[in-house]
Short mmCIF file of the C-alpha atoms (twelve columns), coordinates in Angstrom:
data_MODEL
# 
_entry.id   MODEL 
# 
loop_
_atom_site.group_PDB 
_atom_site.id 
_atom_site.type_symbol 
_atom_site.label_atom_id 
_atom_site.label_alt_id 
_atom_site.label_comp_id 
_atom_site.label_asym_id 
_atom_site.label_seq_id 
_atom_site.Cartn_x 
_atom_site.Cartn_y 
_atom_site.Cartn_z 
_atom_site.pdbx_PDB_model_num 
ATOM 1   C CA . UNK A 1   40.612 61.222 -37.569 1 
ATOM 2   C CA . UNK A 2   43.811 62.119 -38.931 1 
ATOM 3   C CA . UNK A 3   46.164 59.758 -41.238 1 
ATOM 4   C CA . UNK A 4   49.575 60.141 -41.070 1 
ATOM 5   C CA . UNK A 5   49.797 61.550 -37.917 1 
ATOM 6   C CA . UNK A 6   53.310 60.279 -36.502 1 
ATOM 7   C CA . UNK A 7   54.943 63.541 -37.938 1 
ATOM 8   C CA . UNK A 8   54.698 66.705 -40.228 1 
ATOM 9   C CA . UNK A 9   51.638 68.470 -41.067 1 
ATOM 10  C CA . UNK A 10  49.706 65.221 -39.795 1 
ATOM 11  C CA . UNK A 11  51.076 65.825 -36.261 1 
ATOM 12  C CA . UNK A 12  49.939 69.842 -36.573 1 
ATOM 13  C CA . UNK A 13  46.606 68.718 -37.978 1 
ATOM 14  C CA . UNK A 14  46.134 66.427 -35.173 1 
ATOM 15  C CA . UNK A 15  47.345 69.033 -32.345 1 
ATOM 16  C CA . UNK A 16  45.147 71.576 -34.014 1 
ATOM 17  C CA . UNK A 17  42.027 68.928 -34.104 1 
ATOM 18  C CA . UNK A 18  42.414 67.552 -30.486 1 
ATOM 19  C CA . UNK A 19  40.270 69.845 -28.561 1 
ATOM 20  C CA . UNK A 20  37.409 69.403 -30.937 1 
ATOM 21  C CA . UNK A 21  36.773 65.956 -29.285 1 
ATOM 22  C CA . UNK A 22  37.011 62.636 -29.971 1 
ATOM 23  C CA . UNK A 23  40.369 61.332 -32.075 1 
ATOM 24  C CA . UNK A 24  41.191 58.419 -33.763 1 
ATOM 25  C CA . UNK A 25  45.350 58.962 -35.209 1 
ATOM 26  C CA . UNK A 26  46.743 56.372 -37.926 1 
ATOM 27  C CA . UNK A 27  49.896 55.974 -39.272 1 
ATOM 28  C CA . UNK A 28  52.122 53.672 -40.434 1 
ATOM 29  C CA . UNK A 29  54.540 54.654 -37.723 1 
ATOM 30  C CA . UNK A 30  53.731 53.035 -34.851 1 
ATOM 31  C CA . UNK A 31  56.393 54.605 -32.797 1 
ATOM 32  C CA . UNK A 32  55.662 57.875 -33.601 1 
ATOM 33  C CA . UNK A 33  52.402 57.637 -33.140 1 
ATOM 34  C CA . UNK A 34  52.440 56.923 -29.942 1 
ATOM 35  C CA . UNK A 35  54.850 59.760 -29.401 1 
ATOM 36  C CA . UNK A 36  52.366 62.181 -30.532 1 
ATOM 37  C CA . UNK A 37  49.505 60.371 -28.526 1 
ATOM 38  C CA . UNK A 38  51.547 61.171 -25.447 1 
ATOM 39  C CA . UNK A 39  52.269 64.388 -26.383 1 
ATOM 40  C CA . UNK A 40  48.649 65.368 -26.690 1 
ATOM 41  C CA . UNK A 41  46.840 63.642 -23.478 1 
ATOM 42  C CA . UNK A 42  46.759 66.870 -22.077 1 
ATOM 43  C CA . UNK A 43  44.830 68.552 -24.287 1 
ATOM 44  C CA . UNK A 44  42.253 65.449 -24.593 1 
ATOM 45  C CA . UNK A 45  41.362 62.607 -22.536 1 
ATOM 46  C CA . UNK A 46  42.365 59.296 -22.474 1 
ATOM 47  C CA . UNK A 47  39.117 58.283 -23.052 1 
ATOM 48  C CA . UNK A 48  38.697 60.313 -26.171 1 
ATOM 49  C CA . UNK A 49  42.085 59.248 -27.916 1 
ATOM 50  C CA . UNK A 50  42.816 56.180 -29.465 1 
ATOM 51  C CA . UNK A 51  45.639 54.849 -32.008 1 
ATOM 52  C CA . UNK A 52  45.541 52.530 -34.652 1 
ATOM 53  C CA . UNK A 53  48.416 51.242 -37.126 1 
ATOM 54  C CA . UNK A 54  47.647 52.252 -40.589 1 
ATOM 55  C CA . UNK A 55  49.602 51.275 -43.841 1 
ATOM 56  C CA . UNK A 56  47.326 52.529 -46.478 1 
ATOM 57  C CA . UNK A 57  48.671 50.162 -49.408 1 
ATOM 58  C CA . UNK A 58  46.715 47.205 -47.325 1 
ATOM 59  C CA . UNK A 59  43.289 46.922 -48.099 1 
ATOM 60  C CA . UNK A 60  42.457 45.214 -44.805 1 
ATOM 61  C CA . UNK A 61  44.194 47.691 -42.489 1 
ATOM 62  C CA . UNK A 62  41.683 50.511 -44.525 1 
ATOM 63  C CA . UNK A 63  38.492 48.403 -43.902 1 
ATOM 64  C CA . UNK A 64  39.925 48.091 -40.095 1 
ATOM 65  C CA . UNK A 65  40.587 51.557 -39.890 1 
ATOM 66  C CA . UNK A 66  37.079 52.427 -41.399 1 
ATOM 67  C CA . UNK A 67  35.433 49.995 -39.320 1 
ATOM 68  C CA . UNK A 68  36.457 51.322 -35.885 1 
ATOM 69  C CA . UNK A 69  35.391 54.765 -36.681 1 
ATOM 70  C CA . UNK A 70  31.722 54.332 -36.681 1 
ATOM 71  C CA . UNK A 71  29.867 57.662 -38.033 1 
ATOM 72  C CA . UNK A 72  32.563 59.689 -39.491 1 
ATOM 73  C CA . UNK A 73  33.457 63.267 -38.124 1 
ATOM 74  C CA . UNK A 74  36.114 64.865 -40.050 1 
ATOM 75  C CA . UNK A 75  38.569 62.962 -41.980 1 
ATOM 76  C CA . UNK A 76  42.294 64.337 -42.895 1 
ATOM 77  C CA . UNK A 77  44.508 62.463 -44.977 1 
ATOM 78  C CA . UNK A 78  47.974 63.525 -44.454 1 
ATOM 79  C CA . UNK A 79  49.725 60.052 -45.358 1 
ATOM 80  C CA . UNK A 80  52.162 60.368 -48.481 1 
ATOM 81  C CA . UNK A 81  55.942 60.072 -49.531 1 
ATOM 82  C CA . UNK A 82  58.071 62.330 -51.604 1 
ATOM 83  C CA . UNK A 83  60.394 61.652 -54.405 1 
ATOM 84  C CA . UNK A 84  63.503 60.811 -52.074 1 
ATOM 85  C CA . UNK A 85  61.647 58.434 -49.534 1 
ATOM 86  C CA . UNK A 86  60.622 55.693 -52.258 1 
ATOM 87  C CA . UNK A 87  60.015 54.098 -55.804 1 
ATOM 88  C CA . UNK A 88  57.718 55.749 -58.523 1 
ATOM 89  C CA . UNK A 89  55.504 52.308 -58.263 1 
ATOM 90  C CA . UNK A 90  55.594 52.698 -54.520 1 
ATOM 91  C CA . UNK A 91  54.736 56.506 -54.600 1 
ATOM 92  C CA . UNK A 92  51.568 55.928 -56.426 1 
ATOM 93  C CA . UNK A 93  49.957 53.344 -54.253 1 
ATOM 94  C CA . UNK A 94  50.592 55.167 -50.982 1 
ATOM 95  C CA . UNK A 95  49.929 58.959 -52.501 1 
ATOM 96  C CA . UNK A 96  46.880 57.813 -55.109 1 
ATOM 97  C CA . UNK A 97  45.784 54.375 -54.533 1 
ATOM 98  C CA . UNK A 98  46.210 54.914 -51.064 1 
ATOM 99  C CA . UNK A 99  44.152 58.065 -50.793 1 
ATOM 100 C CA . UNK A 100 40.774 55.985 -52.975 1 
ATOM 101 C CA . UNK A 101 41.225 52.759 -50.753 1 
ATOM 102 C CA . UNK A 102 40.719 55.454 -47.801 1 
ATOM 103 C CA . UNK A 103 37.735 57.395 -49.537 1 
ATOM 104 C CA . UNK A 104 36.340 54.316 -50.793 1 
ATOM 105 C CA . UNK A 105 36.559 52.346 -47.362 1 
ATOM 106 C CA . UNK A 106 35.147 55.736 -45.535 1 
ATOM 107 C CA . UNK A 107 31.893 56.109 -47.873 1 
ATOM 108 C CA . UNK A 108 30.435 53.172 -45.782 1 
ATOM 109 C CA . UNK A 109 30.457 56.014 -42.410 1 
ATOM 110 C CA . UNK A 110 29.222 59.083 -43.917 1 
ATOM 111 C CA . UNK A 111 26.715 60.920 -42.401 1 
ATOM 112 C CA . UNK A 112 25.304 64.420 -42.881 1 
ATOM 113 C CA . UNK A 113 27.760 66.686 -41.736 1 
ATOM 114 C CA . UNK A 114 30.895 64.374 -42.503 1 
ATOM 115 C CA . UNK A 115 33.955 66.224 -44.060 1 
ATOM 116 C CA . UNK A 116 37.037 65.198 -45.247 1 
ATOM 117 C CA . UNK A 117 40.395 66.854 -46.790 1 
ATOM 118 C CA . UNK A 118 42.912 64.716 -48.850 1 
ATOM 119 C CA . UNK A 119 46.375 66.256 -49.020 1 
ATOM 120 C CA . UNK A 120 47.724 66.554 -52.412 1 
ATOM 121 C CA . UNK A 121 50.433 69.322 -53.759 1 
ATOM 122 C CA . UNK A 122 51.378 72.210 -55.461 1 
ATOM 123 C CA . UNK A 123 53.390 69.809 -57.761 1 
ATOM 124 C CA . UNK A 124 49.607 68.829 -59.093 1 
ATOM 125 C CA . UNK A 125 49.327 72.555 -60.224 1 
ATOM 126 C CA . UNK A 126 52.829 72.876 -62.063 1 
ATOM 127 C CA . UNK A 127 52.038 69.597 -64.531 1 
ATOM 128 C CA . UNK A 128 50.903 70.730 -67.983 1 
ATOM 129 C CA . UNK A 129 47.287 69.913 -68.721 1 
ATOM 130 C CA . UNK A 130 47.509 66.432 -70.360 1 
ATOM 131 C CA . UNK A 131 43.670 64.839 -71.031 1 
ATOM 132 C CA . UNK A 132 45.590 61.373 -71.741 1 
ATOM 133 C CA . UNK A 133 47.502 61.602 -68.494 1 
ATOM 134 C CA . UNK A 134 44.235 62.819 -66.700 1 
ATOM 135 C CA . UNK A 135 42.229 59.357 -68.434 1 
ATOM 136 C CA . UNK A 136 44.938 56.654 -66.487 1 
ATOM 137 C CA . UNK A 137 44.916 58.872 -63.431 1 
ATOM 138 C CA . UNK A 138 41.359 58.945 -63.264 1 
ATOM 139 C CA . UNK A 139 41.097 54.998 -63.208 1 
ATOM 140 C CA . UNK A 140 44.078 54.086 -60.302 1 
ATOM 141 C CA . UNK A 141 42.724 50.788 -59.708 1 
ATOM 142 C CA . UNK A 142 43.297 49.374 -63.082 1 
ATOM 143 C CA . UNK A 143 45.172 46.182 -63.106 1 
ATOM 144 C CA . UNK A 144 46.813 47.993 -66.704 1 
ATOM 145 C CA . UNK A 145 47.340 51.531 -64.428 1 
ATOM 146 C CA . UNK A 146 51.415 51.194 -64.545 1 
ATOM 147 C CA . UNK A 147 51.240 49.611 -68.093 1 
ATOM 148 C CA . UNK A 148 48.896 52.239 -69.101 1 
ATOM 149 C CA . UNK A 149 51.486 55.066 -68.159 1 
ATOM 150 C CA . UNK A 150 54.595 53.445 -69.725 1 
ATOM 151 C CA . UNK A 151 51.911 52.978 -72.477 1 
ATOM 152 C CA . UNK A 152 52.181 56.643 -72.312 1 
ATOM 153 C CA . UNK A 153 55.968 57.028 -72.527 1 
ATOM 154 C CA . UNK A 154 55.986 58.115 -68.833 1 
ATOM 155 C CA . UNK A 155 58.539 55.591 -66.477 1 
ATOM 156 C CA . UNK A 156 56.527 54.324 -63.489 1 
ATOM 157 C CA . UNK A 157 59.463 54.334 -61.181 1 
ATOM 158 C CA . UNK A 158 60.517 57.756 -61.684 1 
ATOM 159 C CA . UNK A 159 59.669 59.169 -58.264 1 
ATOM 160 C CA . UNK A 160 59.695 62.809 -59.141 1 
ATOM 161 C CA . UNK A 161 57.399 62.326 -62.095 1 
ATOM 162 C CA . UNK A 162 55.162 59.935 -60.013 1 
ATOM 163 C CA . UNK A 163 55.236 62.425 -57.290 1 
ATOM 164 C CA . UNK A 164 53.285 65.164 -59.057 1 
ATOM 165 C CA . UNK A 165 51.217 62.853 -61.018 1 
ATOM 166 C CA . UNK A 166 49.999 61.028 -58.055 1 
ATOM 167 C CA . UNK A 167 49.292 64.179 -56.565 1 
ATOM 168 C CA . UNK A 168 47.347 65.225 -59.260 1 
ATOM 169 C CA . UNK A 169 45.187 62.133 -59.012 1 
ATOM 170 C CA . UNK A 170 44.430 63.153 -55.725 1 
ATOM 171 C CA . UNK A 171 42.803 66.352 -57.295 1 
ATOM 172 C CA . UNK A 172 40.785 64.252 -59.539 1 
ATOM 173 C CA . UNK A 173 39.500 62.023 -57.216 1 
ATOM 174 C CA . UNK A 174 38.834 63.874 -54.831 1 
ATOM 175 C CA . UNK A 175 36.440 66.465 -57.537 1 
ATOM 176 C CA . UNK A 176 35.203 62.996 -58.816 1 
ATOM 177 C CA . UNK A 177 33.807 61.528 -55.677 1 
ATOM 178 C CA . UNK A 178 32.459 64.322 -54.051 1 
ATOM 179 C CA . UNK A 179 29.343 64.202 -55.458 1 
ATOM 180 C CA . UNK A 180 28.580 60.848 -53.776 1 
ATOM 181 C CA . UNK A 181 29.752 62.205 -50.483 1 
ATOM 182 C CA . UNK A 182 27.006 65.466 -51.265 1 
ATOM 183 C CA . UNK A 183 24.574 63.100 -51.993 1 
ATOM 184 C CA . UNK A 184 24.437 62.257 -47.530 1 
ATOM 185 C CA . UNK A 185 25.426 65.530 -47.088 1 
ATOM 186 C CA . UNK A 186 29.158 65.037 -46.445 1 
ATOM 187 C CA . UNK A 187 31.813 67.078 -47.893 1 
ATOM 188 C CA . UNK A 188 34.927 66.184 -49.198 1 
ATOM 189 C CA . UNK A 189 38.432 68.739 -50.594 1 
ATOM 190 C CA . UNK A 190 41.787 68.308 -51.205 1 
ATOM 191 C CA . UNK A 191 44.656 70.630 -50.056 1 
ATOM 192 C CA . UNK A 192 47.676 71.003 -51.964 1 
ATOM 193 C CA . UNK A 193 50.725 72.335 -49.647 1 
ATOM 194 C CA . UNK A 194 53.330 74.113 -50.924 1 
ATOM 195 C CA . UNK A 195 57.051 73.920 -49.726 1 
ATOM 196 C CA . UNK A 196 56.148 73.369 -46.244 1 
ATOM 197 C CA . UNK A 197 59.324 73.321 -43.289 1 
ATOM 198 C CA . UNK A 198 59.103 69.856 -42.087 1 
ATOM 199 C CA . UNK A 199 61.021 66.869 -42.183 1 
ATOM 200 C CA . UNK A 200 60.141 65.228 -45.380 1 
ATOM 201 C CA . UNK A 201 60.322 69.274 -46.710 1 
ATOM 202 C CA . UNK A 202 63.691 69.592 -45.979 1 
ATOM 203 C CA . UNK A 203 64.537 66.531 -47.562 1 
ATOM 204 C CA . UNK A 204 63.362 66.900 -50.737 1 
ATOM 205 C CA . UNK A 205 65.129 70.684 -50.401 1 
ATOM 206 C CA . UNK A 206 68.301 69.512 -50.046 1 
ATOM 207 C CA . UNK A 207 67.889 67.043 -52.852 1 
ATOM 208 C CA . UNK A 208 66.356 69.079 -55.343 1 
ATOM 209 C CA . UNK A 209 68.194 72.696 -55.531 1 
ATOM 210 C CA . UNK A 210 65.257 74.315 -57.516 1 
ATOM 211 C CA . UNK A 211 63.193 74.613 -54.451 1 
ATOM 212 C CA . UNK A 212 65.038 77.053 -52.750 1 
ATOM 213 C CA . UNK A 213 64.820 78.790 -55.930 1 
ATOM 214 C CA . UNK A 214 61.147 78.490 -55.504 1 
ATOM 215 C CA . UNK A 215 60.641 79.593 -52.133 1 
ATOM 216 C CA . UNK A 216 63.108 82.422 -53.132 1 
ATOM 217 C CA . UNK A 217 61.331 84.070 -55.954 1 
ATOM 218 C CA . UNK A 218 57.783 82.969 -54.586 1 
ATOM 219 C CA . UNK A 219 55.286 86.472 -53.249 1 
ATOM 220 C CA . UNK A 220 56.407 85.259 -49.957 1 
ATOM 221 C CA . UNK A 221 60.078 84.317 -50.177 1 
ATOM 222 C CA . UNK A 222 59.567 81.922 -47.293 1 
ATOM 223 C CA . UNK A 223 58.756 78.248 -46.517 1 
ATOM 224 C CA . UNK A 224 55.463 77.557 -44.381 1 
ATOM 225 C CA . UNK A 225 54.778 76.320 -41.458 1 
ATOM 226 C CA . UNK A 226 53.245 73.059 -40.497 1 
ATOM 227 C CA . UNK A 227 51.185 75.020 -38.307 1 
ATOM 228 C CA . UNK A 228 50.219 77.173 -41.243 1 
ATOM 229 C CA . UNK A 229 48.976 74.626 -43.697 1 
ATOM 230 C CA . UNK A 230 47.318 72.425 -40.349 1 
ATOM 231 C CA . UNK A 231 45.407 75.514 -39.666 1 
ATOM 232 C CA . UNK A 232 43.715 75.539 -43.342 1 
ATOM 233 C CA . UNK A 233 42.982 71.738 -43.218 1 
ATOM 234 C CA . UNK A 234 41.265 72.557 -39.526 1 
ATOM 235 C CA . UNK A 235 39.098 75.427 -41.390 1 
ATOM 236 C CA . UNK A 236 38.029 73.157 -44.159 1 
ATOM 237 C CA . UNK A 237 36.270 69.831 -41.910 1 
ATOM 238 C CA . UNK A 238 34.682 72.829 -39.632 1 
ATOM 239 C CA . UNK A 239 31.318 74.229 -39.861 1 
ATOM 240 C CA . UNK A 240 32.703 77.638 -41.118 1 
ATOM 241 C CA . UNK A 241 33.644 75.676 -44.539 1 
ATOM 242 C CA . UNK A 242 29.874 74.817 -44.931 1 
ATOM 243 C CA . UNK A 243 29.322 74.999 -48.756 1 
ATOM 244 C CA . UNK A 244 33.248 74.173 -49.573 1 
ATOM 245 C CA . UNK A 245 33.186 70.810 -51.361 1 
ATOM 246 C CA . UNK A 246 34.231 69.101 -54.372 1 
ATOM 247 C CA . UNK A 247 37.974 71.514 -54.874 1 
ATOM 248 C CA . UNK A 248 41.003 71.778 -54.682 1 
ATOM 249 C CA . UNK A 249 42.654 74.389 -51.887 1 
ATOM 250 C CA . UNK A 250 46.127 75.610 -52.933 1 
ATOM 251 C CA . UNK A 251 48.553 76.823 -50.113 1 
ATOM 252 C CA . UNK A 252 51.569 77.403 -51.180 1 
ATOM 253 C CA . UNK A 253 52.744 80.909 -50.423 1 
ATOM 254 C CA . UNK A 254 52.443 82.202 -54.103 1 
ATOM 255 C CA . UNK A 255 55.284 79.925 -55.855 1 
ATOM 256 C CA . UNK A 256 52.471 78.312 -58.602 1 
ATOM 257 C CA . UNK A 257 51.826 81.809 -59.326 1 
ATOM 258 C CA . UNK A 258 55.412 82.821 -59.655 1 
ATOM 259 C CA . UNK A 259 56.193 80.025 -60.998 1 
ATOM 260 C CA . UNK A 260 53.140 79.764 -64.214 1 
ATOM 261 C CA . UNK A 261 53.924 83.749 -64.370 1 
ATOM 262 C CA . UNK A 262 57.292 84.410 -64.257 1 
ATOM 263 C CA . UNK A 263 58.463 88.016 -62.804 1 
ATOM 264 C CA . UNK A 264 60.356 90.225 -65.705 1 
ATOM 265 C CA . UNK A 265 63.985 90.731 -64.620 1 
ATOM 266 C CA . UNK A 266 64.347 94.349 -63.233 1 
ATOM 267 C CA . UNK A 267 66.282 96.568 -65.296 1 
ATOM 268 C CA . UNK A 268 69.876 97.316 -64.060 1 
# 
């Protein structure tokens, strides 16, 4: 199964993931969803593709998801927004709450073997350590979670801010719950892209000037493909990721390291 599969990485996870068998693609998108469907009935059969509308900020449409999957496979959740697509609030209950209504709803199909990735970011890896911060991300479903971070001094509707926060959460949750996925024998990682070239990535480029800056300075100098970062999510629900569980995988061409360890100027 792959969550936000109407475009992006989701749509390269999901290309990458169709000859493995059977697929099951969500997204809120219904449109493009269908678009990719289309796209991919000749590398899988009718039989063994199916589509289902997916807004994970409804609780019902998670169980529904869930429930139509029977005894989970692999699992990649690819369904988020960036700072320019939406409101701090709204941010954090598609990009955290979203992500624990999906593992939550999911734990009821585990099975030995199981596997899931959650995408998160290399904006998780650039916040400062903050053990306060960590406590309110570490408990999303509070009824007190936005007062609890204004509590904080941090404004809930800033989207950049909520963006790397929320992505962070991922992190947590996903180190957090994978011991009760180990327990049936199911793994369960999060994968946090760096500046990838896609859609949403070049929005959020040519919004926020620093990136380029970024992907300038960074060991690579370049922007990845969706291809590239589909091809690591593929890796970790296979077989050959056996005894990967419970971490985070960072794929970001070298800009966190560039970035926590700046270069010295050359000298002229």
């Amino acid at each position: 199964m792959v969550i936000g599969a109407a475009s992006g990485m989701g749509t390269a996870v999901a290309r990458l993931l169709a000859p493995r068998g059977r697929l099951l693609l969500a997204d809120l998108d219904r449109r493009g969803l269908q678009e990719v469907a289309d796209q991919l009935r000749g590398s899988v059969g009718t039989e063994d593709l199916a589509v289902m509308e997916c807004d994970v900020t409804e609780q019902a449409q998670v169980e529904a998801l869930a429930a139509h999957t029977g005894e989970l496979g692999a699992l990649v959740m690819t369904a988020g927004l960036s700072p320019s697509m939406a409101s701090g609030r709204r941010i954090y209950d598609v990009n955290l709450m979203g992500t624990e209504r999906v593992l939550a709803a999911f734990e009821t199909t585990l099975a030995p073997g199981s596997a899931a990735v959650c995408f998160a970011s290399m904006a998780a890896h650039l916040l400062s350590p903050d053990a306060n911060l960590d406590a309110i991300l570490d408990e999303p479903g509070s009824p007190e979670f936005f007062a609890r971070l204004a509590a904080a001094g941090i404004d809930p509707e800033q989207p950049q801010f909520a963006y790397a926060l929320s992505k962070r959460g991922v992190v947590r949750l996903v180190r957090r719950r994978s011991q009760a996925w180990g327990a049936v024998g199911a793994r369960l990682l999060s994968l946090s892209p760096g500046i990838v070239d896609t859609g949403m990535g070049r929005l959020e480029a040519s919004n926020e000037p620093s990136m380029a800056t970024m992907v300038h300075t960074s060991p690579l100098a370049r922007m990845a493909t969706p291809e590239e970062i589909a091809r690591v999510a593929a890796f970790l629900v296979s077989d050959d990721a056996s005894f990967m569980t419970g971490t985070d995988v960072l794929v970001d061409g070298g800009c966190v390291a560039t970035s926590t360890n700046p270069q010295p100027e050359e000298n002229p």
